[in-house]
C-alpha positions in Angstrom: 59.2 -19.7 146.5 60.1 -21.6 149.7 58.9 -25.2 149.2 60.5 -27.7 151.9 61.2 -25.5 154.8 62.5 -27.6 157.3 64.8 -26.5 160.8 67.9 -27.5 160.3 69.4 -30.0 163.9 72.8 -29.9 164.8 74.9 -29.5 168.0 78.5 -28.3 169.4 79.6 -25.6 171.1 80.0 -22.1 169.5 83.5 -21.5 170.5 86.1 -20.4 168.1 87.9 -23.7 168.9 84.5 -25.3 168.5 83.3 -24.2 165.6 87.3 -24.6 163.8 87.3 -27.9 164.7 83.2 -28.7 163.1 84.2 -26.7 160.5 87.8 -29.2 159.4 85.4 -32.2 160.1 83.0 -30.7 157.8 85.2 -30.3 155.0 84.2 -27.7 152.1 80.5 -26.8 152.0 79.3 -25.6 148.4 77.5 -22.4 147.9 75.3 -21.6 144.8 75.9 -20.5 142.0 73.6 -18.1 141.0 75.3 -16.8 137.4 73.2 -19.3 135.8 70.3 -17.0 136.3 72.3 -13.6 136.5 75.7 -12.5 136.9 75.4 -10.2 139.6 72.1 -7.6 141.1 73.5 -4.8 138.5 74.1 -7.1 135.7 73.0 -5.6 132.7 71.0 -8.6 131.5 69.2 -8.5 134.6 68.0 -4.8 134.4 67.2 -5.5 130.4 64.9 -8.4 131.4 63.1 -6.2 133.8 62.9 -3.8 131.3 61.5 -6.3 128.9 59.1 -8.4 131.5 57.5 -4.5 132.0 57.1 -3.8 127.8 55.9 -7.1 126.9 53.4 -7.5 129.6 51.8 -4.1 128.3 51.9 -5.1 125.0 50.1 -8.3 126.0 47.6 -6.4 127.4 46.7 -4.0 124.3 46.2 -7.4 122.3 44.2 -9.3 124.3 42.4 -7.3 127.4 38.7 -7.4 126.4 38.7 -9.4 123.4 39.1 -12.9 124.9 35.3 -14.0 124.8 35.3 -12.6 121.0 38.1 -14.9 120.1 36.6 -17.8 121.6 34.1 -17.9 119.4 36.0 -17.7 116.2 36.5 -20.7 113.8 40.1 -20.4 114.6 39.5 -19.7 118.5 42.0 -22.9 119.3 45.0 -21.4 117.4 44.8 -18.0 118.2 43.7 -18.6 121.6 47.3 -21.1 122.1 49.4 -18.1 121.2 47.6 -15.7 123.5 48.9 -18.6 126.2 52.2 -19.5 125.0 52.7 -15.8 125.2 51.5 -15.7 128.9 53.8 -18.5 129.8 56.4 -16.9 128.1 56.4 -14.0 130.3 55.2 -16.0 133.4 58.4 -17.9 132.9 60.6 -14.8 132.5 59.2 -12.9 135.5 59.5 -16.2 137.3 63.4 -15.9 136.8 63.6 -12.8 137.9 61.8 -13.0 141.4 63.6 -16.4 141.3 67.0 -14.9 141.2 65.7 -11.5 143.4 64.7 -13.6 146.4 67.6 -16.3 146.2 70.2 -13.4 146.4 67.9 -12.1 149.2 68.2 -15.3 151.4 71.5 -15.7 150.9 71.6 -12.4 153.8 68.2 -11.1 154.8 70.4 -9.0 156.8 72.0 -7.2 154.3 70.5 -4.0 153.1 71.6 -3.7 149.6 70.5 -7.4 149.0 67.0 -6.1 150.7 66.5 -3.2 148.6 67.3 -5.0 145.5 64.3 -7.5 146.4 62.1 -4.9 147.2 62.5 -3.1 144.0 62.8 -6.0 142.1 59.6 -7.3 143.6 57.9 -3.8 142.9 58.9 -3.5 139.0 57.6 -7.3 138.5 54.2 -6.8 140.8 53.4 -3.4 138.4 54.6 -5.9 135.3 52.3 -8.9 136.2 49.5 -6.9 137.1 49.0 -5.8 133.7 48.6 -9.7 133.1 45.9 -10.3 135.9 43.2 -9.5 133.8 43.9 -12.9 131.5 42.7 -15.8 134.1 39.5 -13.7 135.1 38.8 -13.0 131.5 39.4 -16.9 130.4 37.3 -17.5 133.7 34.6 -15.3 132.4 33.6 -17.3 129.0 30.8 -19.8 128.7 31.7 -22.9 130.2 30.6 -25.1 127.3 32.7 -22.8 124.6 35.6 -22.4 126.5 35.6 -26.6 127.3 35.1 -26.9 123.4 38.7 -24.5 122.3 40.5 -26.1 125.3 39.7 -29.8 123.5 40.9 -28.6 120.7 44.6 -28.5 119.2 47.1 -26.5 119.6 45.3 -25.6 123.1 44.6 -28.8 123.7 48.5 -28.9 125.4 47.0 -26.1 128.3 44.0 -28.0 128.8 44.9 -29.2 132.0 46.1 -25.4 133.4 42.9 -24.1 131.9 40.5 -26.9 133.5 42.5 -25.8 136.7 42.0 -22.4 136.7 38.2 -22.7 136.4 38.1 -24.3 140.0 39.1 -20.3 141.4 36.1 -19.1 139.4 34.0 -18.9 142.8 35.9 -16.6 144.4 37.7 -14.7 141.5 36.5 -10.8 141.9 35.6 -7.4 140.1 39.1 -7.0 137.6 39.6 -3.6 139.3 39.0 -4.8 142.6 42.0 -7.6 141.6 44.3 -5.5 140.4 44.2 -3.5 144.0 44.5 -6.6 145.7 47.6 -7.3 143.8 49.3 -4.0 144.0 48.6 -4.1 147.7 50.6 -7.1 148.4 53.4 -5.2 148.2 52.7 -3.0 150.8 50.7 -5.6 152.6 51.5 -9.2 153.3 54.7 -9.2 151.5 56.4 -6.0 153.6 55.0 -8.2 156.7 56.6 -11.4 155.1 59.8 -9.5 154.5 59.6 -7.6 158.1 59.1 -11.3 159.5 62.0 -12.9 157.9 64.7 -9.7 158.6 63.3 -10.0 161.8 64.1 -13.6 163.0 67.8 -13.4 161.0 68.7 -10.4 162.8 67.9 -12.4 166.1 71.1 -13.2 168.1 70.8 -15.9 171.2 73.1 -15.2 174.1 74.9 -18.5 175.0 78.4 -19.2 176.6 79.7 -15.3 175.9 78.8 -16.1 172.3 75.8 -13.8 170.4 74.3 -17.3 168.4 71.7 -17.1 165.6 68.7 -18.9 165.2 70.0 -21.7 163.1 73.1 -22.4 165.7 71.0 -21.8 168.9 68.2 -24.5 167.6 70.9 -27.0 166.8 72.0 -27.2 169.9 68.7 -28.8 171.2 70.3 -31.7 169.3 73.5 -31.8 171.8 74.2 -34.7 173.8 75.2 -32.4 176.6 71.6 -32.0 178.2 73.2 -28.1 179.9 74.0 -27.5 176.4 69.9 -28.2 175.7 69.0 -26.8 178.3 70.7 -23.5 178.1 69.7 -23.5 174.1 65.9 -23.7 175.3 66.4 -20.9 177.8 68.0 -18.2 175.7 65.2 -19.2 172.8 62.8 -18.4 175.0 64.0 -15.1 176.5 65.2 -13.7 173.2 61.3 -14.8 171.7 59.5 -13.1 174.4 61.6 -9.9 174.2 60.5 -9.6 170.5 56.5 -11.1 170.8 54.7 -7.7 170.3 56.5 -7.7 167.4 55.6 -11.1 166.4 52.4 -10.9 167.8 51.8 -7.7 165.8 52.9 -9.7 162.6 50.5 -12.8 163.0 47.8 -10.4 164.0 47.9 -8.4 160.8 48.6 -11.5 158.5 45.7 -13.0 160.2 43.4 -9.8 159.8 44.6 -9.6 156.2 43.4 -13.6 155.3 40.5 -13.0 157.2 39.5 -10.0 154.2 40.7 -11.3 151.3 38.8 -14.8 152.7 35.9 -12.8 153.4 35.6 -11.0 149.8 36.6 -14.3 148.1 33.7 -15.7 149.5 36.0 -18.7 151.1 33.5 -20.6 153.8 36.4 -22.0 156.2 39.5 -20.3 156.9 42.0 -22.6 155.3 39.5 -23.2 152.4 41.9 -20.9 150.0 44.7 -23.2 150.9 42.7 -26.4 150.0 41.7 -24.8 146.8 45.2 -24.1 146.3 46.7 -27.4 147.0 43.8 -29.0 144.7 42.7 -31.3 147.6 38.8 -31.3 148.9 38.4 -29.8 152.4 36.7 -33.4 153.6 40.2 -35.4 152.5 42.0 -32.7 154.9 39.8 -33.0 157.7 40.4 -36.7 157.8 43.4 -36.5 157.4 43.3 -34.2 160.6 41.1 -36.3 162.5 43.2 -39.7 161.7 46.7 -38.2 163.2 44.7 -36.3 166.4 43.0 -40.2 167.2 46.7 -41.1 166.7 48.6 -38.6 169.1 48.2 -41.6 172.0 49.6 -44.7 170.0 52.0 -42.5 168.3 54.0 -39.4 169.7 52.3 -39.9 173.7 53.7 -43.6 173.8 57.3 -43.0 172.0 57.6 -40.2 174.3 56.8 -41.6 177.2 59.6 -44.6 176.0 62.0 -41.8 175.1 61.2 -40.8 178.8 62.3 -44.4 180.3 65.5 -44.5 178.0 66.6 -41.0 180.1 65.4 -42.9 183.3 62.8 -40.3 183.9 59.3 -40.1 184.4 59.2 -37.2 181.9 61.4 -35.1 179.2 61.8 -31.6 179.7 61.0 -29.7 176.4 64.4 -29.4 174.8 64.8 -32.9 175.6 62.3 -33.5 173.2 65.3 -34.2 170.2 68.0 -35.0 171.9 70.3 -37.9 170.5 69.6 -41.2 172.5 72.4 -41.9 175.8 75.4 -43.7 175.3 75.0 -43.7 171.5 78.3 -42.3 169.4 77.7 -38.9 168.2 80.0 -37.7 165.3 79.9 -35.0 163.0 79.3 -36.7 159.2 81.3 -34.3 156.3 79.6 -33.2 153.6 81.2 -35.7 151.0 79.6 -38.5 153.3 76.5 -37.0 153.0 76.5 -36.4 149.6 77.8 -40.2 148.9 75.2 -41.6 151.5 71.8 -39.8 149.3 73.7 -40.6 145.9 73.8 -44.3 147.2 70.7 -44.2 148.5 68.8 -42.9 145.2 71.0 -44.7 143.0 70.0 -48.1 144.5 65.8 -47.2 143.6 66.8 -45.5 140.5 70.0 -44.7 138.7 68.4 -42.1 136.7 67.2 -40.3 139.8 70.5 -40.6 140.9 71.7 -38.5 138.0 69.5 -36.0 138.2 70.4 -35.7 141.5 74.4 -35.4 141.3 73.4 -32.3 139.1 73.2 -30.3 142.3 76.2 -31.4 144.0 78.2 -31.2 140.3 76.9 -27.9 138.6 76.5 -25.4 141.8 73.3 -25.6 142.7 73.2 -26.0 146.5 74.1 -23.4 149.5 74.7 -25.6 152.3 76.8 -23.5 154.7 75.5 -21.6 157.9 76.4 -18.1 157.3 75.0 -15.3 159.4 72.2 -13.5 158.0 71.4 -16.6 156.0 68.3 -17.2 155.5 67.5 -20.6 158.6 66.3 -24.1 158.0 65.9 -25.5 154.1 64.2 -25.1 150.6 64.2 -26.1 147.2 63.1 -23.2 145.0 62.3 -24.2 141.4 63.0 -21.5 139.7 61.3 -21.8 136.4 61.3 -24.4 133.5 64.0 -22.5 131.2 66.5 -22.5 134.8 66.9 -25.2 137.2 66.3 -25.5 140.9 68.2 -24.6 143.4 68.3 -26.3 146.9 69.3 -24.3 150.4 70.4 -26.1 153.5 72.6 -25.0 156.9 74.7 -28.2 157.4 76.2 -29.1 160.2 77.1 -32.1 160.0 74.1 -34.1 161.8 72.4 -37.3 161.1 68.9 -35.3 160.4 71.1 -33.0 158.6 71.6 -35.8 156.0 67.8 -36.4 156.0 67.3 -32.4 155.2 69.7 -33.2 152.1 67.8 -36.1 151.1 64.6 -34.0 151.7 65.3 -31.4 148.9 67.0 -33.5 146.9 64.0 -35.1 146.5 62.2 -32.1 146.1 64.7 -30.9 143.5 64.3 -34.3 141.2 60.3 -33.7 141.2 61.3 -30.0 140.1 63.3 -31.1 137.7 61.0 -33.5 136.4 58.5 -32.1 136.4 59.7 -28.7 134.3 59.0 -30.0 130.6 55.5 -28.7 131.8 56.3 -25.6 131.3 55.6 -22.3 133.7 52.3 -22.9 133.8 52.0 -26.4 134.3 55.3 -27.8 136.0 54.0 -25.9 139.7 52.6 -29.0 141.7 50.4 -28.8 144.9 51.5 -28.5 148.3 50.4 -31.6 149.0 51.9 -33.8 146.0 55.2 -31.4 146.2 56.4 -33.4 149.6 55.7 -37.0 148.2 59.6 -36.5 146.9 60.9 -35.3 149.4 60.0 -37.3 151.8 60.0 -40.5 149.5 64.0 -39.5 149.5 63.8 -39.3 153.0 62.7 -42.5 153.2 65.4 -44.3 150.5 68.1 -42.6 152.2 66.9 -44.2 155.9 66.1 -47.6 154.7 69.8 -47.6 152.8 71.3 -46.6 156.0 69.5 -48.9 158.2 69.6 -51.8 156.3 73.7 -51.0 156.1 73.8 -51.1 159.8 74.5 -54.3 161.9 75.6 -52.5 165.5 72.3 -53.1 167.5 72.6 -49.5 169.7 73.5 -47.5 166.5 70.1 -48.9 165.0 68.4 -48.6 167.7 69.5 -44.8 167.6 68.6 -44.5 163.8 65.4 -45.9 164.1 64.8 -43.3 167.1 65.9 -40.5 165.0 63.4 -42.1 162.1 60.0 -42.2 164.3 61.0 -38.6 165.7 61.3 -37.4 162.4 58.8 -38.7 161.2 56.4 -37.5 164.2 57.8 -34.2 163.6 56.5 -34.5 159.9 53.3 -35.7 160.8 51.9 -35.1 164.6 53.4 -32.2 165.1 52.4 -30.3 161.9 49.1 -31.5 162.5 49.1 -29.7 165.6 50.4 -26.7 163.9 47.5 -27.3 161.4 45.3 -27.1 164.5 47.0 -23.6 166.3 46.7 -22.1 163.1 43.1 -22.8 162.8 42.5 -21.3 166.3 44.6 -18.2 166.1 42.5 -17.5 162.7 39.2 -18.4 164.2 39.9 -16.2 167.1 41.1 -13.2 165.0 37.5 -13.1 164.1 36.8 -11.6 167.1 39.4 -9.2 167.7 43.4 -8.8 167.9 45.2 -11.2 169.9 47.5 -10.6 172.8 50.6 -12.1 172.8 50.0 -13.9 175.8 46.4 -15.7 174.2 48.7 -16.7 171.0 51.0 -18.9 173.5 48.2 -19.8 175.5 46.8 -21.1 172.5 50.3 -22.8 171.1 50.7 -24.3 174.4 46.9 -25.8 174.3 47.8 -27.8 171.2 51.3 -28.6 172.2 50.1 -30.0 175.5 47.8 -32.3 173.1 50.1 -33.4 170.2 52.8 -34.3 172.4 51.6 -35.8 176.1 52.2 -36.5 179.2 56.0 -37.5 179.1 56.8 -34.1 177.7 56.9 -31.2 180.2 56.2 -28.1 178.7 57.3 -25.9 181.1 58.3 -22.3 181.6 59.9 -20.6 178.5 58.3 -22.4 175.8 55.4 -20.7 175.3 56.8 -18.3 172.7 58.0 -20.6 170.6 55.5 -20.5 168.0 56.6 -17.5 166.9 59.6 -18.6 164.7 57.6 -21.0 162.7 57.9 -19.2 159.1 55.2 -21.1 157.5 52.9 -19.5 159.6 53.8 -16.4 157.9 54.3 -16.7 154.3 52.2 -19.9 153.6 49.0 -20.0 156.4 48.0 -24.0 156.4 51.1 -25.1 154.5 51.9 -27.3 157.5 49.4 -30.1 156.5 50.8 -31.0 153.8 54.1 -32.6 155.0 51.7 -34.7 157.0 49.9 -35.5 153.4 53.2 -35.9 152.5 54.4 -38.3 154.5 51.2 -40.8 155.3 51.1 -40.9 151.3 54.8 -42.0 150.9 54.7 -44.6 153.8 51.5 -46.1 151.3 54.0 -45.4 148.6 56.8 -46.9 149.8 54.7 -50.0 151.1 53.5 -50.6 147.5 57.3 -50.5 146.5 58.2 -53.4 149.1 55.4 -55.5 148.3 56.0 -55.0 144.1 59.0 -52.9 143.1 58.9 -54.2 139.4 57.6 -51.2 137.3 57.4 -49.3 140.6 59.8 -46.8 139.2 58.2 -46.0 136.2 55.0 -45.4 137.7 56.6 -42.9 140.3 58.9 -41.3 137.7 55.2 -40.5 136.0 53.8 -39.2 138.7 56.3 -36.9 139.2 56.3 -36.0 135.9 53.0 -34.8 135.9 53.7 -31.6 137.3 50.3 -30.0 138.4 48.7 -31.7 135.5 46.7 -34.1 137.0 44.4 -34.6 140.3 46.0 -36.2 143.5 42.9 -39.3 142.9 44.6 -39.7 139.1 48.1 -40.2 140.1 47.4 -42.5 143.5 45.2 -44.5 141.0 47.8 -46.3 139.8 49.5 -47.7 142.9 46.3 -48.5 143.9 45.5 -45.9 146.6 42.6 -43.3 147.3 43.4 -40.2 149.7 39.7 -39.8 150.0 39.2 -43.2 152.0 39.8 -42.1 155.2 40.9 -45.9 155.6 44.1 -44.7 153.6 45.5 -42.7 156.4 46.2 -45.4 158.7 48.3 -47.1 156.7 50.6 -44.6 157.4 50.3 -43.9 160.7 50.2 -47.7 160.9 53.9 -47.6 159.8 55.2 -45.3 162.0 53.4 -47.3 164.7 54.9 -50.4 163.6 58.5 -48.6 164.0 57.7 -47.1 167.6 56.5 -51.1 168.8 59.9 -52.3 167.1 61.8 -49.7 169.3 59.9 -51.3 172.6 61.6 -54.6 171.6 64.6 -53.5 171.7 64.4 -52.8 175.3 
């Protein structure tokens, strides 16, 4: 559901005068408008859909359970077997809107009980529907390779080739149908109550600060302030409120981990994050380089703009919730939503006035939630919905510069969506790993526009800062989250892990990623434990690195030939989950499995960091 998940940056303080006054500067933040799925939780469509999603996936199950193979090798196998998928997108697409509409209302308040029951039920009623469906992949996985290859080249099926060719790859680790259908009735009770106790959890969290009870969302924005107390005081109450709730936490991370760890071990996945890999379509070996390119980088990258970060402040070293904070002695303002909107508009606009359109959709027909409302679910998405809706895009503005970039982020993800839905259910889905080449591509329109607008030498100075820091964030430090993931799973191997050897570990990889000029001291040690990828998507995090090396290739093709650029990225968008990551790089001219490819991204933001030094 959550694609995009970014924490949100923003400062102020939380005082009723405060907040009045970033509230007028603000002007009017949109919320959603969900009616275009449902009217309302009790809506009487709503309940007959459920009702219908349950029926129908019974019914497909007494036509086809046990009598694909049969069918298959029929003179007629092609046609009949197209309905028996058109069907199963059919439904896939209607239980999609459902949860769709289920969890949006649910993150709207993960606070409020009746939106929480109405999740959980809803989720019950569609996991009892959907595993009456399970039974359709294993059994298309189950006929002769050389048969099945034959009906899929065939017409009609011919259209769900691609979906069929990728379903085969989880043939290896597919299990007993029985065995399957516990695995999937479980979740209920399993990782997604943990998910759920997670995320109710962290929203619930309030952050003593100034006489003021803060959430998450408004305490982490204020390690954006250009009042260092204001950081400082931010850092302290995160860390006190964290360690007050890490058995908790640590009794989440431990289960999740213990849970993977099964399911790995029954799927017969070799490496922990193997599952993820397969998921995201990419071969372990691309990963690993990727991996292995960004932790030879951590010196020439995040240790030496830290360390000039450091001499800006006139100190030998940044405390941790220094880390962000806006450079000295450079204007600070709070930016209103119209600006924002205006600023990505322009921005897209200039590279493509089609994506441009798309994008105003959002903004025109109620499809963002950008205020920060308590109980709201933190950071950013974009959820897609499914083919027969439209997405919808979450933010918590505040009015900041990276708050602009978090718009521009989903955006982008919301025009791949988009694009990409005349796929269909089963098809429009893209991989982790392609899914942020949008979003950060917008990231990077929106910057360039901006920058190449600005002529006042310390206001690009500060721009370009906030550029290499975010994209350091993107890609050094989710590396290292890559990298404590990996050793809180490795280690669960062995045994449950104590709170304290989970920030022992965060710290270990911290310490690495970031260097000497950043003093990790006292208090920060918990922090890991906010991080909601972690929790509902284990290895996620590599992919906004993916993301990001590949779109500074992208974008570097772009500036040396922009004619027939756009058409070639509107296609690759397009694609959906249609085509292999080596396909759709092929025709810029790039290859994510030379490990040469990464340093032309890393390269990039390198170039940026050595641009900063001149401006000394």
């Amino acid at each position: 559901m959550v694609m995009g998940w970014r924490t949100g940056a923003s400062g102020g303080r939380a005082t009723a005068n405060g907040a009045a006054a970033t509230a007028a500067a603000l002007g009017p933040l949109p919320e959603w408008d969900l009616s275009h799925l449902y009217e309302s939780m009790d809506s009487p469509a709503f309940e007959a859909d459920l009702a219908r999603a349950l029926a129908e996936s019974r019914r497909f199950a007494a036509l086809y359970r046990g009598k694909l193979d049969a069918i298959a090798q029929r003179p007629d196998a092609a046609s009949v077997m197209a309905e028996a998928v058109a069907a199963y997108e059919r439904l896939d697409d209607l239980m999609g809107k459902i949860m769709s509409y289920a969890g949006l209302v649910y993150s709207g308040d993960t606070t409020d009980p009746t939106r929480a029951k109405f999740y959980g039920d809803t989720q019950d009623k569609i996991t009892t529907a959907s595993t009456e469906l399970l039974f359709f992949g294993l059994e298309l996985n189950r006929i002769d390779t050389e048969v099945l290859a034959g009906v899929a080249a065939t017409a009609p099926l011919s259209h769900w080739r691609p979906w069929i060719e990728d379903l085969a790859k989880d043939k290896p680790h597919q299990l007993e149908d029985r065995i399957e259908e516990l695995f999937h009735e479980k979740s209920v009770t399993g990782r997604a109550a943990w998910n759920r106790l997670f995320d109710e959890t962290i929203a619930s969290l309030r952050f003593p600060i100034d006489g003021d009870e803060l959430t998450l969302e408004l305490t982490l924005n204020r390690l954006q302030d250009a009042d260092g107390a204001v950081r400082k005081g931010a850092a302290e109450a995160l860390g006190t409120v964290f360690r007050g709730h890490l058995r908790t936490f640590a009794l989440i991370t431990n289960t999740l981990a213990k849970d993977k760890e099964i399911a790995d071990r029954w799927r017969r996945f070799e490496d922990v994050a193997d599952s993820r890999h397969l998921a995201n379509r990419v071969e372990r070996e691309v990963v690993d380089a990727l991996v292995s390119a960004v932790r030879e980088a951590y010196p020439r990258l995040s240790h030496r703009y830290y360390r000039l970060k450091a001499r800006w402040f006139g100190a030998e070293a940044l405390d941790f919730w220094d880390r962000n904070a806006p450079l000295p002695q450079v204007e600070q303002r709070t930016i209103p939503w119209t600006e924002a909107r205006d600023t990505v508009l322009d921005a897209y606009g200039a590279f493509s006035p089609d994506m441009a359109g798309i994008a105003r959709r959002f903004f025109d027909e109620g499809w963002i939630d950008a205020p920060a409302r308590p109980g709201k679910a933190p950071g950013a998405f974009a959820h897609h919905t499914v083919p027969s809706a439209h997405p919808y895009v979450l933010v918590n503005y505040q009015g900041k510069p990276r708050d602009v970039m978090t718009l521009a982020h989903e955006l982008g993800h919301g025009v791949h969506q988009v694009l990409a839905a005349p796929n269909g259910a089963l098809m429009a889905p893209t991989p982790l790993t392609l899914a942020e080449t949008a979003s950060v591509f917008g990231e990077m329109l929106t910057f360039r526009r901006l920058l190449d607008g600005t002529r006042d030498k310390k206001q690009r100075k500060a721009m370009l800062a906030a550029k290499v820091e975010d994209m350091i964030n993107t890609v050094v430090r989710q590396i290292a989250f890559y990298s404590f993931e990996r050793k809180v799973h490795e280690a669960r191997k062995s045994g449950e892990l104590t709170a304290e050897a989970l920030c022992e570990l965060w710290m270990s990889v911290q310490a690495e990623s970031l260097g000497p000029a950043i003093r990790l001291g006292p208090g920060y040690e918990p922090f890991w434990c906010y991080i909601p990828h972690f929790i509902h998507s284990p290895f996620y995090v590599y992919a906004y690195a993916f993301g990001d090396c590949l779109v500074n290739s992208l974008y570097g093709v772009y500036q040396n030939s922009a004619e027939g650029f756009q058409a070639r990225y509107f296609a690759l968008l397009s694609a959906g989950g249609t085509k292999h990551h080596s396909e759709l790089l092929a025709p810029f001219g790039l290859d994510a499995r030379d490990p040469a490819f990464w340093q032309i991204g890393l390269r990039m933001i390198e170039g940026m960091i050595i641009e900063l030094e001149g401006m000394d």
